[in-house]
ZATI-320161 format. One line per 4 residues: their letters; for each residue x, y, z of C-alpha. Coordinates in pm, whole numbers, plus 32768, in hexadecimal, padded with zeros to 4 digits. Layout:
BEGIN
a = X,Y,Z ~ ...
This chain:
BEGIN
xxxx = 5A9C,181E,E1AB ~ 5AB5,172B,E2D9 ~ 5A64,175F,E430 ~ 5BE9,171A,E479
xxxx = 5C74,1819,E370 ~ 5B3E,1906,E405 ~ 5BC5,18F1,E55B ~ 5D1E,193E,E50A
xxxx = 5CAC,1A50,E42A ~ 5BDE,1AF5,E59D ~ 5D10,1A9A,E66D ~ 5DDC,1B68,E55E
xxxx = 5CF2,1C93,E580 ~ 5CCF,1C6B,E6D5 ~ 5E44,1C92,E6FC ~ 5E45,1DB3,E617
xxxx = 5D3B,1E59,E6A7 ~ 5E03,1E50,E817 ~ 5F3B,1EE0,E79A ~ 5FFF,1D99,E7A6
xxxx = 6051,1D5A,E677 ~ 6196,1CF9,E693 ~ 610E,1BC4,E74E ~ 609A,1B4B,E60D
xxxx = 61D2,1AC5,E5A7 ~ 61BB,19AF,E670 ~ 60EC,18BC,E6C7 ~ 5FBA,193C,E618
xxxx = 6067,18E6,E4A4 ~ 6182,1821,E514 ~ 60E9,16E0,E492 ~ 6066,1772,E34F
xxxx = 6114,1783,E1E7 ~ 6121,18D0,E11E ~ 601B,187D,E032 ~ 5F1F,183A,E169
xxxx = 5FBC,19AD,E20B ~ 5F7C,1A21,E0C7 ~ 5E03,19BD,E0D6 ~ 5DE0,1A4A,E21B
xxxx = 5E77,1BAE,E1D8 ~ 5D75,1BBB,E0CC ~ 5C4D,1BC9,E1A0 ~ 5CD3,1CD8,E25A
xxxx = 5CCF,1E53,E1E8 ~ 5DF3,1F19,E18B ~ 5E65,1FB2,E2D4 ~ 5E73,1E5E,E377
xxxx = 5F44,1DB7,E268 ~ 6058,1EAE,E295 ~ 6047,1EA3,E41E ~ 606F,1D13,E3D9
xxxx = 61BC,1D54,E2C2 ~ 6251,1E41,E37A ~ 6247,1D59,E4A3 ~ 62AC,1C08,E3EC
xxxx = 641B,1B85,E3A1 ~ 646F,1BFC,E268 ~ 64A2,1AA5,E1C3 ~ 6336,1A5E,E24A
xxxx = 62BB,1BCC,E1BD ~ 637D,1B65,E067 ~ 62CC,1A26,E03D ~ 617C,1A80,E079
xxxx = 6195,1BAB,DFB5 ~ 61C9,1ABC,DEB5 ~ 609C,19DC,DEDD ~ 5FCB,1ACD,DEEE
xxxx = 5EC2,1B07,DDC7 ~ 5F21,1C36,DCA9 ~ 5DC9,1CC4,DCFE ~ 5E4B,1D17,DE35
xxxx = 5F44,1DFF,DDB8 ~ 6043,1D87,DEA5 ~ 6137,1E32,DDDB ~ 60A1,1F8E,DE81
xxxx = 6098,1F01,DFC1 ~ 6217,1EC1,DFAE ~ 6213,201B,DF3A ~ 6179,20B2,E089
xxxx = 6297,2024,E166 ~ 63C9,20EC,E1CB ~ 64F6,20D1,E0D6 ~ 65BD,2023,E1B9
xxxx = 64B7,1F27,E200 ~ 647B,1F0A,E08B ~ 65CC,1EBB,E01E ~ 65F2,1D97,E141
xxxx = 64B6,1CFE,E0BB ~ 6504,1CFC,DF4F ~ 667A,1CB9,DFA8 ~ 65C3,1B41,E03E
xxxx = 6505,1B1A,DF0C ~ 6549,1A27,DDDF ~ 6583,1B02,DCC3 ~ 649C,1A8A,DB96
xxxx = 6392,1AC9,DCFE ~ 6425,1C33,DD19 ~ 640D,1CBE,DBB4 ~ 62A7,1C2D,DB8D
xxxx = 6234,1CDB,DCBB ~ 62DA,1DF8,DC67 ~ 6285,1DF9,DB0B ~ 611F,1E43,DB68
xxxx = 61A6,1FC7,DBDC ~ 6210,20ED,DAED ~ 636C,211E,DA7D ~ 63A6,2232,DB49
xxxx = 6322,2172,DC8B ~ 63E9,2011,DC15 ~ 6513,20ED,DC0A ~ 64D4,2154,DDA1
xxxx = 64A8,201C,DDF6 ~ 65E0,1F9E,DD4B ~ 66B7,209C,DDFA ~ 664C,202A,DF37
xxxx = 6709,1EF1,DE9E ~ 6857,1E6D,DEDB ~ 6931,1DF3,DDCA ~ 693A,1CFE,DD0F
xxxx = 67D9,1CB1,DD60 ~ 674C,1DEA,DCD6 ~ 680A,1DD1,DB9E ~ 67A8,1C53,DB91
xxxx = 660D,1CC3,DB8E ~ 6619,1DD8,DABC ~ 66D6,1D20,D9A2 ~ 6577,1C56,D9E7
xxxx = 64BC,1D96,D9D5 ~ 654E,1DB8,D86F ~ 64A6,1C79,D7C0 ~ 632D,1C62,D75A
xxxx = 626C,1BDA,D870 ~ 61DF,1AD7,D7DE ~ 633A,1A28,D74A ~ 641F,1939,D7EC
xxxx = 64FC,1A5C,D83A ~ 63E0,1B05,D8D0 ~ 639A,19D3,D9AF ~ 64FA,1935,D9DE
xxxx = 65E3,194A,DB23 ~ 674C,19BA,DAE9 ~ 6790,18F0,DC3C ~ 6826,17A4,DB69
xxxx = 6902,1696,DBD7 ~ 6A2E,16A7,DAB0 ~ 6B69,1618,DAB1 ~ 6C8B,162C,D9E9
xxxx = 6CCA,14FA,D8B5 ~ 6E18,14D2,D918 ~ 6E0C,1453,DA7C ~ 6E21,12FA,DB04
xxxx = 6CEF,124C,DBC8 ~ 6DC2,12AA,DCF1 ~ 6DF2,1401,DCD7 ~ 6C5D,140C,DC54
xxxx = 6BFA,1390,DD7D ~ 6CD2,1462,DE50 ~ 6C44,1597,DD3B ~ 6ABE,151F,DDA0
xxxx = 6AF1,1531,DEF8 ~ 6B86,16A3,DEFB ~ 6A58,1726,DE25 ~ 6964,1660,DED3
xxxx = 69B3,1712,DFF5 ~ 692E,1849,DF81 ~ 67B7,17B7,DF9E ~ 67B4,173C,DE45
xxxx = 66A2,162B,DDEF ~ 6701,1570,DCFD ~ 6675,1467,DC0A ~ 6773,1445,DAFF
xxxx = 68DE,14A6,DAF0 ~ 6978,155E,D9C5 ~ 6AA8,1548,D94F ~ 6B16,1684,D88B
xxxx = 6C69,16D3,D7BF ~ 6D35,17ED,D82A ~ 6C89,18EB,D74F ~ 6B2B,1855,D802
xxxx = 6ACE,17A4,D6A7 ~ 69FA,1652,D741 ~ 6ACE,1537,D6F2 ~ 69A3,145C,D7A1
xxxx = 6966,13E2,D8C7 ~ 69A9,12B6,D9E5 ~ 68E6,1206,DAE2 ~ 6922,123A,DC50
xxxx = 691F,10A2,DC4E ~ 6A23,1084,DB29 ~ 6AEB,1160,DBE0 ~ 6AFA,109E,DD44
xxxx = 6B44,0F4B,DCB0 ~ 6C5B,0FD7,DBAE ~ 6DD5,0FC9,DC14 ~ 6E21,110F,DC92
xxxx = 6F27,113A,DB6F ~ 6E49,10FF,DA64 ~ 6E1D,1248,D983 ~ 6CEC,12C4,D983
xxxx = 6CF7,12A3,D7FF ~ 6C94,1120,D7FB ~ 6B93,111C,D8E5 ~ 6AC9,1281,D82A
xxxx = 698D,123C,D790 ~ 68D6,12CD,D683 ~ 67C8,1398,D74F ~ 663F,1323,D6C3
xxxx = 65FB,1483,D66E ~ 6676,15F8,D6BA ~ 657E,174E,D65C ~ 65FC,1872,D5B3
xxxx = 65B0,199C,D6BA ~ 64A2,1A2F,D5E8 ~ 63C8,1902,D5AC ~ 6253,192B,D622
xxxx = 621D,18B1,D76C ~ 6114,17D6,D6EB ~ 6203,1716,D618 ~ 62D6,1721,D732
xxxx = 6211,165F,D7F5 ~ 61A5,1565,D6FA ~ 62FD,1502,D6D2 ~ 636A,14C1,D829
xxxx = 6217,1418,D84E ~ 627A,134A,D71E ~ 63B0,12C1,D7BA ~ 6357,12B0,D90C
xxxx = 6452,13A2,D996 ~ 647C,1414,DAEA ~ 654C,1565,DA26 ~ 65C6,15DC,D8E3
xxxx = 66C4,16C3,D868 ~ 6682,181F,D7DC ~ 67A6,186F,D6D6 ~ 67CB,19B0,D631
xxxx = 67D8,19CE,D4AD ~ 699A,1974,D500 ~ 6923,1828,D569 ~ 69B9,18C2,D6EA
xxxx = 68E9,1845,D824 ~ 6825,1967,D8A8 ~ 6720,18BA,D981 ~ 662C,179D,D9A7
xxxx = 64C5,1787,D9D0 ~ 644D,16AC,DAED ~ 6313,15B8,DB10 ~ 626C,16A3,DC09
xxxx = 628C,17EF,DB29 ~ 61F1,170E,DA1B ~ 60DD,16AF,DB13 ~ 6053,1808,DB22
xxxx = 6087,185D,D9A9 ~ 5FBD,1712,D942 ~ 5ECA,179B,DA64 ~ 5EA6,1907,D9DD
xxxx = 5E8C,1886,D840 ~ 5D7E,1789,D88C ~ 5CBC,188F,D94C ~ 5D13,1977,D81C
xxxx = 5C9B,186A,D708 ~ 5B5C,1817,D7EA ~ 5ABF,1987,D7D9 ~ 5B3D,19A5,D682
xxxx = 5A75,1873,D62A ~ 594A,190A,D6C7 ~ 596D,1A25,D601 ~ 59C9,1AE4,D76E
xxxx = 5AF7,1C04,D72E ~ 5C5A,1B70,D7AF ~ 5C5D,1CE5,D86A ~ 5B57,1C59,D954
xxxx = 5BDD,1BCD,DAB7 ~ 5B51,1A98,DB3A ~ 5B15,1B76,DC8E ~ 5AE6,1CD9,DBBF
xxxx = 59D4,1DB1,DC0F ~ 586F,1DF0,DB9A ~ 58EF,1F2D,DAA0 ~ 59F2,1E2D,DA2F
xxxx = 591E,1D0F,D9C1 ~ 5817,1E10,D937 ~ 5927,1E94,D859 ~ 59D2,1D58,D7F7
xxxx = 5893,1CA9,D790 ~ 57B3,1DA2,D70F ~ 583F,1DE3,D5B4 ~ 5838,1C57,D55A
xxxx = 56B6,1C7A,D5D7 ~ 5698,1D77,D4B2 ~ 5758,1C7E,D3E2 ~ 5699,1B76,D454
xxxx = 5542,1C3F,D409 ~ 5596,1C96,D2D0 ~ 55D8,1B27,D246 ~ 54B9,1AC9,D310
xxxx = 53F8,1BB6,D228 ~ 5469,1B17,D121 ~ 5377,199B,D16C ~ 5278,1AC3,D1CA
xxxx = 5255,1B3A,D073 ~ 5242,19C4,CFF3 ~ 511D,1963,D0D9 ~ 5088,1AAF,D069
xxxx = 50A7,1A6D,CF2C ~ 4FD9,1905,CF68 ~ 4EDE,19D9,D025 ~ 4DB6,1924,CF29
xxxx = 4E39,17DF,CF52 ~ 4E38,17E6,D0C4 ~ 4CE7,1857,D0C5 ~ 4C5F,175E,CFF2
xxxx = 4D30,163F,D0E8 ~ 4D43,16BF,D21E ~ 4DE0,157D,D27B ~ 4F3F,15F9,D1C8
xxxx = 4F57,1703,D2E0 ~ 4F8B,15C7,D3E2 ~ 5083,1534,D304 ~ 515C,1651,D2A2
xxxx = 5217,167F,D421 ~ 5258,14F3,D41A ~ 52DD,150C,D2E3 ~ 53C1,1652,D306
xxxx = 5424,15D7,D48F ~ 5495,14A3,D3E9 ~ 5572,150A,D2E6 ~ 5601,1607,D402
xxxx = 5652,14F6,D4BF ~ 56DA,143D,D3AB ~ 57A9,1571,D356 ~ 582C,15AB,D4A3
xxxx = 58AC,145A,D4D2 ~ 5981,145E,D393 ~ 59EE,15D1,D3D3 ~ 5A69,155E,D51C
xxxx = 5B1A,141D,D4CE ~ 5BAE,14CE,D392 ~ 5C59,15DA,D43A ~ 5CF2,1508,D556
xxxx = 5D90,1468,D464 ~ 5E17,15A4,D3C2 ~ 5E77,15CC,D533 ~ 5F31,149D,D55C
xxxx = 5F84,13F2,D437 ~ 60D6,1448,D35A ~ 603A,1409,D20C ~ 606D,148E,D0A3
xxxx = 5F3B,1571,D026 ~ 5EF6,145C,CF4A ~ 5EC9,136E,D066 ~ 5DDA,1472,D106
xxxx = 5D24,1460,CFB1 ~ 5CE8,131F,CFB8 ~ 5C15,1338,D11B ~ 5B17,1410,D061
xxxx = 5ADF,12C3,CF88 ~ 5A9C,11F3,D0A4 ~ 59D9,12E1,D182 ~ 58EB,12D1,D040
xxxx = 58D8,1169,D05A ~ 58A4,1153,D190 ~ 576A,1279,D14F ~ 56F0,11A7,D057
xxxx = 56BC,1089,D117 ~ 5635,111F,D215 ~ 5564,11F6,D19C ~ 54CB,10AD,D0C5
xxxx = 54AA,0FEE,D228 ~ 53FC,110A,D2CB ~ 5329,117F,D1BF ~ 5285,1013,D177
xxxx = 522F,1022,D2F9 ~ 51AB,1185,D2DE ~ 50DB,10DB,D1A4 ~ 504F,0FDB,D24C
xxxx = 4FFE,10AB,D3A1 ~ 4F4B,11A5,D2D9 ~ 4E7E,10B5,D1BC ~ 4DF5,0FDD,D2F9
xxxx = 4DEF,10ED,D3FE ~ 4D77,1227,D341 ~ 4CAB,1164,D25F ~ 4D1B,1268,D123
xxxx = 4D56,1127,D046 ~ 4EBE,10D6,CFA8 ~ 4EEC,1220,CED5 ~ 4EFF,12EA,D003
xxxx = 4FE0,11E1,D092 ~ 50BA,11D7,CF7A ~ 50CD,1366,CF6B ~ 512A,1365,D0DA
xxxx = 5254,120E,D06C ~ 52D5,12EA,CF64 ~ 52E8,1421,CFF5 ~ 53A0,1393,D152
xxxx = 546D,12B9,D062 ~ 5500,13FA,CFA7 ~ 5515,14C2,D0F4 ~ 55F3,13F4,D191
xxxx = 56CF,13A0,D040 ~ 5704,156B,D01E ~ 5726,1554,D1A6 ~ 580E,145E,D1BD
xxxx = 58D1,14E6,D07B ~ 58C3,1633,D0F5 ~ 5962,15B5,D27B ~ 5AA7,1548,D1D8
xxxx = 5A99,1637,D0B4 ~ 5AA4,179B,D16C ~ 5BB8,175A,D26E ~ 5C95,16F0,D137
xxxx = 5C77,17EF,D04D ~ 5C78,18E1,D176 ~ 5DF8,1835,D1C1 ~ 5E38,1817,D05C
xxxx = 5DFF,199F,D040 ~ 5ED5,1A09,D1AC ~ 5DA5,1A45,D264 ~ 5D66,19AF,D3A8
xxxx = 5C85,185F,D372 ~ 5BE3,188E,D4C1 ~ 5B4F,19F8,D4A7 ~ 59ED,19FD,D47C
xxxx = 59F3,18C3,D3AE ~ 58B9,1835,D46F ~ 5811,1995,D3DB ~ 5832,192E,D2A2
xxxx = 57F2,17D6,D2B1 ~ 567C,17FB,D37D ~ 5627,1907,D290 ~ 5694,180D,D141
xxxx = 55CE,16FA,D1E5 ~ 5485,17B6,D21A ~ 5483,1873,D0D5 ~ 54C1,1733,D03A
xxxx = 53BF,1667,D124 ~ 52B7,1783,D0D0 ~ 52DB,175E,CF67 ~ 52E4,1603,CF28
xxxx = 51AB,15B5,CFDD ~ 50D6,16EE,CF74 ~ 5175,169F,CE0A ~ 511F,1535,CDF9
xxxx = 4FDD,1596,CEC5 ~ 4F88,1690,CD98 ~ 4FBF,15B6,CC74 ~ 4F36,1466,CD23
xx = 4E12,14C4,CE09 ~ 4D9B,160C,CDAF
């Protein structure tokens, strides 16, 4: 935190703390956006962030309530003010901001809140409420910019200006038919330099892409990405406009799945916070530990198993963690490239076939390059002559062909099968690689040296 965001979080509590909180409300945050207000009501405790909503401007209270982290529950704090005082802050709220935060409550509770609601805005957020969070319905504004086909550019323009009034920002402008089918939609620029006759109907446009309202938010996102839209229209299975999804709502999703697909790839529960607490982590994590010990216990039994070989060359005991950190490695790095691109790529299943060919290859070479140097290093420096070397070229050589195999290989047939490619993958893949790295050295070890 720095020192100025510390002193305006002491002035804050200082004001607090003298009754004059009302004061607050000006010049104290007056120079600050929500998302900064947001930071600061974070640091304080409970009591003091209602003293500071009660006290703000309700379009103030709105927006910060909306910037502020889900950990935070700021869905209970909303729930903690008076009735009247809730309804004036939802009332200033955007609506896709509303049902999220009050998604987070009970049905019972979202139904108080909503009554503190005037219409339409309540009926507006709980038609929200009624889609799967994590859908373009779920995540989509009914606040849209739509006019009707049959207009001129005149009378569009004059249509813009009345809607616009009501605080709409908008990026793109719809034009619907009468039955709110999307006939396409029109530039703002296309619009200005037309006649003011011209029907609507010549200057239309084909829009680059429109979501169904119950497409993954994920895909969502890629799309609009894709095309480098500022918005896109959410249609209902009728082909009628029901909403669009803006850049900023797409922001947080493509924020929340890549923190989702980073634990996942560390084998970390998605049901662990980034800021959850001790209990939390202990009971996110500790049932991939088990997982994680019992594969581990699987290269055990293989050393084990070698015990006479290792005692007669102690020397294999120094080579067995290069050899099984390597093909890891090797592992990891294909794992990880593999299922970005399952992440990003549009392909065909047998496109995503064709990467475990290459990331074999590319194993294969590398596990050639890196195994002649791990020859050479340990004929000169070890001084075990070039059977040992060639035991340690061979076995690195294999490990990083299975680990490099086994990177790609996994996250496909875990997509190919509807399971999640990013859950524990890197489980599986460690455990492959040191099994594997075990036995080919003890194995070659055996039959060569022993």
């Amino acid at each position: 935190m720095g020192e100025t965001t510390e002193l305006r979080l002491q002035a804050l509590r200082d004001l607090i703390g003298a009754g004059r909180g009302a004061e607050i409300r000006g010049e104290q945050l007056k120079d600050l956006h929500a998302s900064d207000i947001a930071d600061l009501l974070e640091q304080l405790d409970e009591a003091d962030r209602l003293t500071l909503l009660r006290g703000f401007p309700a379009e103030v209270a709105a927006d910060v309530l909306a910037e502020m982290d889900e950990l935070e529950r700021p869905a209970e704090l909303l729930l903690q003010l008076e009735r009247d005082r809730i309804g004036e802050i939802v009332g200033e709220m955007a609506d896709d901001d509303a049902a999220d935060i009050i998604g987070e409550l009970e049905p019972e509770l979202q139904a108080a809140v909503l009554s503190a609601v005037a219409e339409p805005e309540a009926e507006h957020i709980e038609q929200l409420l009624h889609h799967a969070e994590d859908t373009a319905g779920g995540i989509m504004t009914h606040d849209v910019l739509a006019i009707g086909a049959g207009l001129s550019a005149g009378e569009a323009i004059d249509e813009i200006r009345r809607q616009a009034q009501g605080d709409i920002d908008f990026y793109t402008i719809f034009v619907v038919e009468p039955d709110l089918t999307l006939a396409g939609v029109v530039s703002l620029q296309d619009l200005v330099v037309s006649e003011p006759g011209i029907r609507l109907a010549e200057i239309v446009e084909e829009p680059s892409a429109i979501v169904p309202v119950d497409m993954d938010q994920e895909e969502v996102s890629r799309i609009l990405s894709r095309y480098n839209l500022a918005s896109i229209g959410v249609v209902d299975t009728a082909g009628r406009l029901v909403g669009r999804v803006t850049f900023d709502d797409v922001i947080d999703v493509l924020e929340a799945e890549t923190t989702e697909d980073i634990l996942r790839f560390a084998a970390v529960s998605e049901e662990e916070h980034v800021r959850g607490s001790t209990v939390d982590a202990i009971r996110s994590r500790l049932p991939w530990l088990l997982v994680n010990l019992a594969t581990a216990s699987l290269g055990a039994l293989v050393v084990w198993s070698f015990r006479d070989t290792i005692e007669t060359l102690v020397l294999l005991a120094v080579v067995m963690p290069i050899v099984a950190g390597l093909g890891g490695n090797a592992g990891t790095q294909a794992l990880a490239v593999t299922i970005r691109r399952i992440a990003l790529a549009d392909e065909s299943l047998a496109e995503r076939w064709q990467v475990v060919g290459k990331e074999a290859l590319v194993g294969l070479l590398n596990g050639l390059a890196v195994g002649a140097l791990a020859f050479g290093l340990g004929t000169l420096l070890l001084g075990e002559g070039a059977l040992f070397g060639i035991v340690v070229l061979m076995a690195m050589w294999g490990n990083l062909v299975v680990a490099s195999f086994a990177g790609a290989f996994i996250p496909i047939f875990l997509e190919s099968i509807g399971v999640d490619p990013a859950v524990a993958s890197s489980v599986f893949v460690t455990a492959l690689t040191d099994l594997t790295g075990f036995l080919l050295l003890l194995g070659l070890a055996t039959a060569m040296l022993a």
